[in-house]
C-alpha positions in Angstrom: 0.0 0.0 0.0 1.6 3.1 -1.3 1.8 6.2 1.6 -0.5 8.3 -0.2 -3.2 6.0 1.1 -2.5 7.0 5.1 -2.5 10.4 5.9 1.0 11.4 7.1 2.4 11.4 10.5 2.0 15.0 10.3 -1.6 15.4 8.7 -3.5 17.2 10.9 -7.0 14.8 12.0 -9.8 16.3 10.3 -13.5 16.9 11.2 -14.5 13.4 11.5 -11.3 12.1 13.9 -10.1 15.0 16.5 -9.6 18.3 15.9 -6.6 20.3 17.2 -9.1 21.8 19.9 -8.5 20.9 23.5 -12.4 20.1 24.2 -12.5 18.0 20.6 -9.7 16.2 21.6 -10.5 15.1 25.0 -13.8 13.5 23.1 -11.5 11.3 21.0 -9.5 9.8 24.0 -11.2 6.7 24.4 -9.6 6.1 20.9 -6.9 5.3 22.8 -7.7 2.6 25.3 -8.6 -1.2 24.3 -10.1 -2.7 27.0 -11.7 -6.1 28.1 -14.7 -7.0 30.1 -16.5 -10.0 31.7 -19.1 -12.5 29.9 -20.2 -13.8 26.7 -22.5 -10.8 25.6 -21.5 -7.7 25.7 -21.7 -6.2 29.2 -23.3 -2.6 30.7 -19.5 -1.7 31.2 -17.9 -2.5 27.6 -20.7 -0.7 25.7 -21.2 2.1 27.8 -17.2 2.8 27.2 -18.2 2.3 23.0 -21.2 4.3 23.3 -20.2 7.3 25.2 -16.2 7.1 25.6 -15.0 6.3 22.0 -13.6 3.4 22.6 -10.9 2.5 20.1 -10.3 -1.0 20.8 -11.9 -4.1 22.4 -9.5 -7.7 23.5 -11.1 -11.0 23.8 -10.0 -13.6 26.2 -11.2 -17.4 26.9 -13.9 -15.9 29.3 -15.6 -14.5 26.1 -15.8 -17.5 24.0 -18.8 -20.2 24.2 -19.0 -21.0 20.6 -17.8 -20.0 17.2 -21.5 -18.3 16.6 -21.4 -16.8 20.1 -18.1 -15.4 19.2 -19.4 -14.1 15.8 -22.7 -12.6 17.7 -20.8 -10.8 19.8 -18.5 -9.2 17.6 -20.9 -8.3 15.6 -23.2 -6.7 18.2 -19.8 -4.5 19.3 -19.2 -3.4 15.9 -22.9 -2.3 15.5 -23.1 -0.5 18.5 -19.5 1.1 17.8 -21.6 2.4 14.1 -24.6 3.6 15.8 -22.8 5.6 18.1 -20.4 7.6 15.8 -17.6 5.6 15.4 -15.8 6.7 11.8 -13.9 3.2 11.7 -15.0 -0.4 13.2 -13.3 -0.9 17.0 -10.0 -3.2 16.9 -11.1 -6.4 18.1 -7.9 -8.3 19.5 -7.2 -11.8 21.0 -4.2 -13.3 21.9 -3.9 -16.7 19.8 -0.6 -17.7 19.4 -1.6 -20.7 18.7 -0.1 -23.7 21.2 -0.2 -23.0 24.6 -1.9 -19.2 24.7 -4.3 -19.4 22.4 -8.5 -18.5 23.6 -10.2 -20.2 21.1 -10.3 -23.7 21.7 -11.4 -26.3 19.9 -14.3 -24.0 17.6 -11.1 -23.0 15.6 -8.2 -25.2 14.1 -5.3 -25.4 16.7 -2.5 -24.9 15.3 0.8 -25.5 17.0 3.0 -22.9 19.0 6.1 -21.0 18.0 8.9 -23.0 19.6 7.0 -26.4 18.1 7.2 -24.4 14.6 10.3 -23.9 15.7 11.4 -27.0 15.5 10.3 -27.2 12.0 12.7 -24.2 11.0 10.0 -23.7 7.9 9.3 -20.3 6.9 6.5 -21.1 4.7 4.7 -23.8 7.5 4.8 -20.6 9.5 3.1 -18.1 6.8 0.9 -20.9 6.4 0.0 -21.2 9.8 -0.2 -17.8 10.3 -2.8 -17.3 7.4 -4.9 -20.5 8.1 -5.1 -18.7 11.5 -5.9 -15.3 10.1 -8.5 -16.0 7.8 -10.7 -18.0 11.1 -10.5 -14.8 13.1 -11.1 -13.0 10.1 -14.1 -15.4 10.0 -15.3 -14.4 13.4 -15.0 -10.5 13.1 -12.1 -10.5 15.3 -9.4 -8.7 13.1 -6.7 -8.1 15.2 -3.8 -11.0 16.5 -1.7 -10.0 19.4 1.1 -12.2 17.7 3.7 -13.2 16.6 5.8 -12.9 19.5 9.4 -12.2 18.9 11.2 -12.6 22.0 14.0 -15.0 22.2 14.1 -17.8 25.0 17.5 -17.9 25.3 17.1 -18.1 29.3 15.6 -21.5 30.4 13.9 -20.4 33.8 11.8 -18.2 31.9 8.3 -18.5 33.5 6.4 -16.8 30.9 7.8 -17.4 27.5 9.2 -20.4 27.0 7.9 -22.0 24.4 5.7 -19.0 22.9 9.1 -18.4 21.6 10.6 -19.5 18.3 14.0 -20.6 19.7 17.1 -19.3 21.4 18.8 -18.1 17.8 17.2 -14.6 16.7 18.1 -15.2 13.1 16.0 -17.6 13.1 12.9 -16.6 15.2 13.2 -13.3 12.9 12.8 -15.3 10.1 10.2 -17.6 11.3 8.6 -13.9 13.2 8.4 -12.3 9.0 6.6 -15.2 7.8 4.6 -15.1 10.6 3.5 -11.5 10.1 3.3 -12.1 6.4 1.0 -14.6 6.8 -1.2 -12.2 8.6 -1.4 -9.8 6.2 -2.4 -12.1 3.2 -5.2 -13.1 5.8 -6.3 -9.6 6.3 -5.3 -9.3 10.0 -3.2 -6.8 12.1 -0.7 -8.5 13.9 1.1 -7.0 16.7 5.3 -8.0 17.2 5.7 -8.6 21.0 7.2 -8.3 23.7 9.8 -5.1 22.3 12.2 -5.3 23.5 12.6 -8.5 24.4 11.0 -10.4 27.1 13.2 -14.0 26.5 16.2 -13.3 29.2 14.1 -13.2 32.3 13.2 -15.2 35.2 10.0 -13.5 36.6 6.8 -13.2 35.1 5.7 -9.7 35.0 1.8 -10.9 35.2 3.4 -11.2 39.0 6.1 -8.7 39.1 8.3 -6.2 37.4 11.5 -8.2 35.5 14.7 -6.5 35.5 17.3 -7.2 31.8 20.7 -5.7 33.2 21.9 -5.7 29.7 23.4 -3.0 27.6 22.6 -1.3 24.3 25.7 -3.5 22.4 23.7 -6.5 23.9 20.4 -5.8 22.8 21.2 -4.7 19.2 23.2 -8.2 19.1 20.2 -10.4 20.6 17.1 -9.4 21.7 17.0 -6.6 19.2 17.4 -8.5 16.3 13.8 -9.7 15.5 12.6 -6.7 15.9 15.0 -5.0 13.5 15.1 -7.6 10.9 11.1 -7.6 10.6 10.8 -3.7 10.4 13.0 -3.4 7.8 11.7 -6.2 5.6 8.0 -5.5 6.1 7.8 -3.0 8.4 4.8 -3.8 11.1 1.3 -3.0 12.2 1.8 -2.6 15.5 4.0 -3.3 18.3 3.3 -4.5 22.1 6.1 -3.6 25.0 7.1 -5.6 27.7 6.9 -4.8 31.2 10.8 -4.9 31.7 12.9 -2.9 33.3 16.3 -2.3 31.4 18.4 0.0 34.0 21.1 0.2 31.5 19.3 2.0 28.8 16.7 3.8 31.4 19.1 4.0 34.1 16.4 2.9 36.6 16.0 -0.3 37.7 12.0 0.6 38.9 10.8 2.0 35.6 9.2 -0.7 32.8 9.8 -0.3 29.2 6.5 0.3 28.6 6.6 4.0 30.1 10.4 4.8 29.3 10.7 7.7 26.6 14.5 6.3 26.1 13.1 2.9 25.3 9.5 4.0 23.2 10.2 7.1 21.5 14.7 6.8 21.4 14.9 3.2 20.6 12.0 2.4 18.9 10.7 5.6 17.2 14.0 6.8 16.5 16.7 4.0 16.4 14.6 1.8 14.9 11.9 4.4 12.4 9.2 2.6 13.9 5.8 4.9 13.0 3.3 2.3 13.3 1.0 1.6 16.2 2.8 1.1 19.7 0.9 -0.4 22.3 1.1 -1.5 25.9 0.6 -4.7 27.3 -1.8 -4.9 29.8 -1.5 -1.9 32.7 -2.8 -4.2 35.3 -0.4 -6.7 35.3 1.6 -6.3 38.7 4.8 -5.4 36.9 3.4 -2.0 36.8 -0.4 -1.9 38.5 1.7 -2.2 42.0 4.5 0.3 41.0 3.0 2.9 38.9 -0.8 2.3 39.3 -3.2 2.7 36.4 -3.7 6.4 36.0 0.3 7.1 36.2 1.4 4.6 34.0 -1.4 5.2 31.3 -0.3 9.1 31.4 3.4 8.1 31.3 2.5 5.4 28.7 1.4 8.5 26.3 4.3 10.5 27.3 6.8 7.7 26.6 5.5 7.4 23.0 3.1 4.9 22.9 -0.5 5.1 21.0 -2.5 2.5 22.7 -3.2 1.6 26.2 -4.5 -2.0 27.1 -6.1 -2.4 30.3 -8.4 -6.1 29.8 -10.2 -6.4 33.3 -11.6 -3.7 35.3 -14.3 -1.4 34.6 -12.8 0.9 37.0 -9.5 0.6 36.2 -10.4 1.8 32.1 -12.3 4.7 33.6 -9.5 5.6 35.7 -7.1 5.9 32.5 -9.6 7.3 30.5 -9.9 10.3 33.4 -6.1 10.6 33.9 -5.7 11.1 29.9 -8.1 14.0 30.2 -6.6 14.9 33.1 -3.1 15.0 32.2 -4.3 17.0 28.4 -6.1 19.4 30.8 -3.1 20.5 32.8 -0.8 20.1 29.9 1.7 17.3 30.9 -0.2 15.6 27.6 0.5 17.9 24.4 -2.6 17.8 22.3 0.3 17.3 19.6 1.2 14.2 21.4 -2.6 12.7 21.2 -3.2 13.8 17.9 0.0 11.9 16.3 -1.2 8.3 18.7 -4.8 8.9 17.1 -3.3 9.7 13.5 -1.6 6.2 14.1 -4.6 3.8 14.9 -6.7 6.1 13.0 -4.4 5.2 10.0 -3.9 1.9 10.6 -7.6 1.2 10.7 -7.8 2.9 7.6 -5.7 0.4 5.6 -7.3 -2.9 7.6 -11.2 -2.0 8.6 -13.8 -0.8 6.8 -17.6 -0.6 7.7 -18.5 -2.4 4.6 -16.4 -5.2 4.5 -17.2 -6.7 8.2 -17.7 -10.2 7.7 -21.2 -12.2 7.3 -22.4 -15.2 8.7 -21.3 -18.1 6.1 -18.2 -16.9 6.7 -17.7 -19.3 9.4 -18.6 -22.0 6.9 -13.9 -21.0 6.8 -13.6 -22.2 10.3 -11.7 -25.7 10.6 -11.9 -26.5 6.8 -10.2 -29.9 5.5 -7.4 -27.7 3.9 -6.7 -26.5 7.8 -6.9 -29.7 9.6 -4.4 -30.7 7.1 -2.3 -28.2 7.6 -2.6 -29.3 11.5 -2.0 -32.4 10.9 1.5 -31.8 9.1 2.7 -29.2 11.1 2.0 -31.1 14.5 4.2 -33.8 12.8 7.1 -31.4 11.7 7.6 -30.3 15.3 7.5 -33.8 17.4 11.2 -34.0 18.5 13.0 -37.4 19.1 16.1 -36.0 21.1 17.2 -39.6 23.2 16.7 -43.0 21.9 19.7 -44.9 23.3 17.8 -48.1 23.5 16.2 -47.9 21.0 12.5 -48.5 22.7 11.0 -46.2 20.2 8.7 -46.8 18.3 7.4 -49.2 20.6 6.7 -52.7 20.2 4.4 -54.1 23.4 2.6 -57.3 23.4 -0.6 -57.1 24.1 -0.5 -58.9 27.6 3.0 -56.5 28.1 1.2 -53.2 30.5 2.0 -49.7 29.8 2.0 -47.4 32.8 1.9 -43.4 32.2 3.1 -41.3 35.0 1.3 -37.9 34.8 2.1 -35.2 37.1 -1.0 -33.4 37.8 -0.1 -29.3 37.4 -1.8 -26.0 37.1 -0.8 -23.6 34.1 2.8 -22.6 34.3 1.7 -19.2 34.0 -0.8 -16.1 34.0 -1.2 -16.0 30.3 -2.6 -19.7 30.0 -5.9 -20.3 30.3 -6.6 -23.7 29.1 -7.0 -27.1 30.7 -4.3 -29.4 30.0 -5.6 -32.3 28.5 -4.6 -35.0 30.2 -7.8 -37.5 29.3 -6.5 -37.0 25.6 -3.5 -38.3 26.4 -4.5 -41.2 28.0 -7.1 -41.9 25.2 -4.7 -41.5 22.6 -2.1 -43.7 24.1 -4.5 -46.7 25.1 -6.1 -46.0 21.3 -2.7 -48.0 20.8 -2.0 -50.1 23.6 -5.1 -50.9 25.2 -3.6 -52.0 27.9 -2.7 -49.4 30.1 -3.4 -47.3 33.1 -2.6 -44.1 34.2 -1.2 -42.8 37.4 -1.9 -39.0 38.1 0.5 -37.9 40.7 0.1 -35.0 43.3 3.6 -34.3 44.2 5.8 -34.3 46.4 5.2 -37.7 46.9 4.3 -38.8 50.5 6.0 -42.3 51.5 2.9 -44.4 51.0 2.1 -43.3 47.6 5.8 -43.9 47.1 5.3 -47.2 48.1 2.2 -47.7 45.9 3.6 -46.3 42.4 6.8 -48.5 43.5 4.3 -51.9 43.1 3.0 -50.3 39.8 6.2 -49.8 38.7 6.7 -53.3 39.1 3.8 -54.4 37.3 5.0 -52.3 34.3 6.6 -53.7 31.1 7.3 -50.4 30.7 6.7 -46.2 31.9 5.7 -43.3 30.0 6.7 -40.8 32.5 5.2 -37.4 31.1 7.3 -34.3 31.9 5.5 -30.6 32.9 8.3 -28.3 33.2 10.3 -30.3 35.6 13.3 -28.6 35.6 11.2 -25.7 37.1 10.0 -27.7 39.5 12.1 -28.8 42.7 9.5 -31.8 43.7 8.6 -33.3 40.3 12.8 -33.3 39.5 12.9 -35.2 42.9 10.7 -37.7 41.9 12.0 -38.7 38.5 15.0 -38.9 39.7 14.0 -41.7 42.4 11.5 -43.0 39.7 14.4 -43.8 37.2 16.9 -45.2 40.3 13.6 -47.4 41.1 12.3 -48.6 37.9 13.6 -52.0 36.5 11.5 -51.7 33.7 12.2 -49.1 30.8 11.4 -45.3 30.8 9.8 -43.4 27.7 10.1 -39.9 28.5 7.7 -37.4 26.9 8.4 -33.9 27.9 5.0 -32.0 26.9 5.2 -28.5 27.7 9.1 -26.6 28.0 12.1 -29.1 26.2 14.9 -28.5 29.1 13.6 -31.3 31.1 15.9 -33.5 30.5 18.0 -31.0 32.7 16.4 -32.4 35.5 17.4 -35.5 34.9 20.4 -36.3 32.0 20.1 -40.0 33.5 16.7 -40.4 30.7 17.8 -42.1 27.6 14.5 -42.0 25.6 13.4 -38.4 25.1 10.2 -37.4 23.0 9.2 -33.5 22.2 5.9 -31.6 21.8 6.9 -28.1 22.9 3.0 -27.5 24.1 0.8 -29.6 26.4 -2.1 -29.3 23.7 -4.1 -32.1 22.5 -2.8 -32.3 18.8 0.5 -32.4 19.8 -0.2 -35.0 22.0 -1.9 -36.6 19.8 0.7 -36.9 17.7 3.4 -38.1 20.2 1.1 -40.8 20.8 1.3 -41.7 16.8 5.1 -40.9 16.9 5.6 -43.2 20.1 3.7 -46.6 18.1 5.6 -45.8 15.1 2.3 -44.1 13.3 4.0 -41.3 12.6 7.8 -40.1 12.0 9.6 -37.7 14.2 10.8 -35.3 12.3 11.3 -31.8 14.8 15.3 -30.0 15.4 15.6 -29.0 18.5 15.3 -24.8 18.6 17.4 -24.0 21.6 20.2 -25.6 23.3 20.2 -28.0 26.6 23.8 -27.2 27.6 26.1 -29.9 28.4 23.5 -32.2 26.8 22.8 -31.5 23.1 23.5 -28.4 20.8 20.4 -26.6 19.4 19.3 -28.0 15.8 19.9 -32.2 17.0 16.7 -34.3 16.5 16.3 -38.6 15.8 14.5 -40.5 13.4 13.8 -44.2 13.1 
């Protein structure tokens, strides 16, 4: 799209955006907020902030979501009420599917796997593919906005909050695998949104819970963390970029302050060291990181000040009112320029210009696009790229059981690993899956730490095993299910399959396993798949994407 579609940076907003007037302006600032609410209609709170606030955009999260037609009768009721009441361009309707393990969808869309299982791929085009396939079902469901890809690199392993929603440890390749992603978008029609700038990957706190610190320098950041970001702006440029709740003392010289409300960081290293001009937008203001340092009201205003254009604040009523007042506030006693609003609402209102359109908002046999055969074949393969064979030193896999021989599965029963999940691991599908095969099984879910008498009665099932499928959940993470592999493989006489589902640095915990299986994402397809990959149904065919050091180099994977 050439420029002389957008107005410039420098256009002034004519009659039907804001005006340069104070009083006009402080009309329009609800332009600047997306904000969540509770429930699968749309509730008193979210329509009384599109109907008499302006609201600019609106994020979806599992809580919204009953059905696919739900979904599409609600989005469509928000984009109605946004017309009647004045609206010159539809509201941004966001979700976070990443696909894998953050995505809020479920099962009425096709799941498609997560970036460090397309990781393992290393396939550009299985990622635009993805990426499109997963555009044109939002599309589908009038939600035209994907807060995705995320370009942070997991190059630390006690990262609670990235992980596997990363590409890999090497930032050539997750910028590679981060511009098909984003291209994939755009041939689907959606805004994506590059997150978490400028880089989220090298920390060990979630900042859902509290505020991360990154001690590293400018050098570092332009060699690593940077790189992502850099190499997709230049070849594509972006729609929109989300910031990370990070503090980077180095560049900000204070080790309180998040990125998110740092002019060094928003308007020196991204506006100007990077020519970023698109949308810039915060992750959510109530996460702890800064609702328990900065509060809402501060951090929105310093938000706007730092250089950002859109303020995300997904739960609380209250809280969105609050930022709404402190905008107006902060414009009335000019620590907000009205330059400064005008140039964040010539942003979205450009960038809604080249995606949204009250005519083209999509109609109901459009969902007649959600999980079509071309999709579930695309599933279907790239599940099977990512499954990673890393160990097979006795060569158990595939396997080969007699019926009479019994299969135990050691399950570890866990919560989501973190704030940003919101799905149910599926643990009945693993079992189904597996005893689809080898009917004769059973399956042990543990609550650890073990006391001694369950010790002593997964010890006689041991026993009774021709073999264990001990499933992995982040166990190098966690002190008490490390302890109890450990014992489990000094106890067991039989063999031990290991199938790490979730994070791949498992086999941290304990380097004694010597048959290692991959999925990157507790999610049913992917296990699924391990299950096919395990009878020999199915080949392994993922690289590893980062590195489990002594243990194996990034890139190793088996076939049989």
């Amino acid at each position: 799209m050439s420029s002389s579609q957008h107005p410039s940076p420098e256009t002034p907003i004519d009659a039907e955006g804001a005006t340069s007037g104070a009083v006009d302006l402080r009309d329009q600032l609800g332009q600047l907020l997306m904000a969540g609410f509770e429930g699968t209609e749309p509730s008193p709170a979210i329509l009384d902030l599109i109907e008499h606030h302006q609201l600019g955009g609106v994020i979806l999260f599992s809580r919204n979501i009953v059905s696919a037609e739900q979904v599409y009768h609600l989005t469509s009721t928000l984009q109605a009420k946004a017309r009647a009441a004045g609206h010159r361009y539809p509201l941004l309707i966001a979700i976070d599917q990443e696909n894998g393990m953050v995505q809020r969808l479920g099962e009425h869309v096709t799941l498609f796997p997560g970036n460090m299982a397309l990781g393992a791929s290393d396939s550009p085009e299985l990622v635009t593919a993805v990426a499109r396939a997963t555009g044109r079902e939002l599309q589908a469901l009038g939600i035209n906005m994907n807060l995705a890809p995320v370009l942070d690199i997991n190059n630390n392993p006690a990262n609670p909050v990235i992980g596997v929603r990363s590409f890999g440890e090497d930032p050539e390749q997750v910028a590679r695998l981060g511009l098909a992603a984003v291209r994939g978008y755009r041939e689907a029609g959606i805004i994506s949104c590059l997150k978490h700038f400028p880089g989220h990957g090298d920390t060990a706190t979630d900042s859902h819970l509290a505020l991360p610190l990154i001690p590293h320098d400018l050098a570092r950041l332009e060699h690593l963390e940077l790189v992502p970001f850099a190499r997709v702006l230049q070849a594509a440029g972006a729609d929109a970029i989300m910031t990370a709740h990070i503090a980077f003392p180095a560049l900000t010289g204070n080790p309180t302050l998040p990125a998110t409300v740092a002019p060094t960081i928003i308007t020196g290293l991204l506006r100007q060291r990077l020519n970023f001009d698109g949308v810039a937008m915060s992750d959510c203001l109530e996460m702890e990181a800064t609702a328990s340092t900065l509060g809402i009201e501060q951090a929105t205003v310093r938000a706007l000040e730092a250089g950002l254009d859109l303020i995300l604040i997904s739960h609380r009523y209250d809280r969105q009112l609050a930022g709404l007042a402190a905008m107006r506030t902060a414009l009335d006693e000019g620590r907000l320029s009205p330059a400064r609003l005008q140039q964040a609402l010539r942003r979205l209102q450009r960038l809604k210009a080249r995606y949204l359109s009250w005519e083209r908002l999509p109609q109901p046999e459009a969902l007649r696009q959600l999980k079509v055969p071309e999709h579930l074949e695309l599933q279907r393969r790239s599940y099977q790229r990512a499954i990673t064979l890393l160990r097979n030193h006795q060569g158990l896999l595939p396997l080969r059981l007699a019926p009479e021989q019994r299969l135990l599965i050691l399950i570890p029963q866990k919560e989501g690993a973190s704030r940003v999940e919101d799905q149910r691991y599926p643990v009945e599908a693993l079992i189904a899956s597996i005893q689809g095969y080898h009917p004769n099984t059973e399956a042990r879910l543990l609550t650890l730490p073990l006391a001694e008498s369950e010790r002593e009665a997964l010890h006689t099932d041991i026993t009774q095993a021709a073999l264990v499928l001990l499933v992995t959940v982040n166990a190098y993470l966690d002190k008490d299910q490390s302890a109890y592999i450990n014992w489990l493989v000094s106890e067991a006489a039989c063999p031990i399959v290991a199938l790490a589902v979730y994070n791949p640095y498992d086999l941290l915990a304990c380097p004694q396993l010597t048959t290692y299986l991959l999925t990157y994402e507790y999610t049913r397809p992917a296990i699924e798949t391990a299950s096919a990959v395990l009878f020999g149904a199915a080949h392994p065919q993922g690289h590893l994407p980062v590195s489990l050091p002594p243990l194996h180099a990034r890139g190793e994977g088996l076939s049989y």
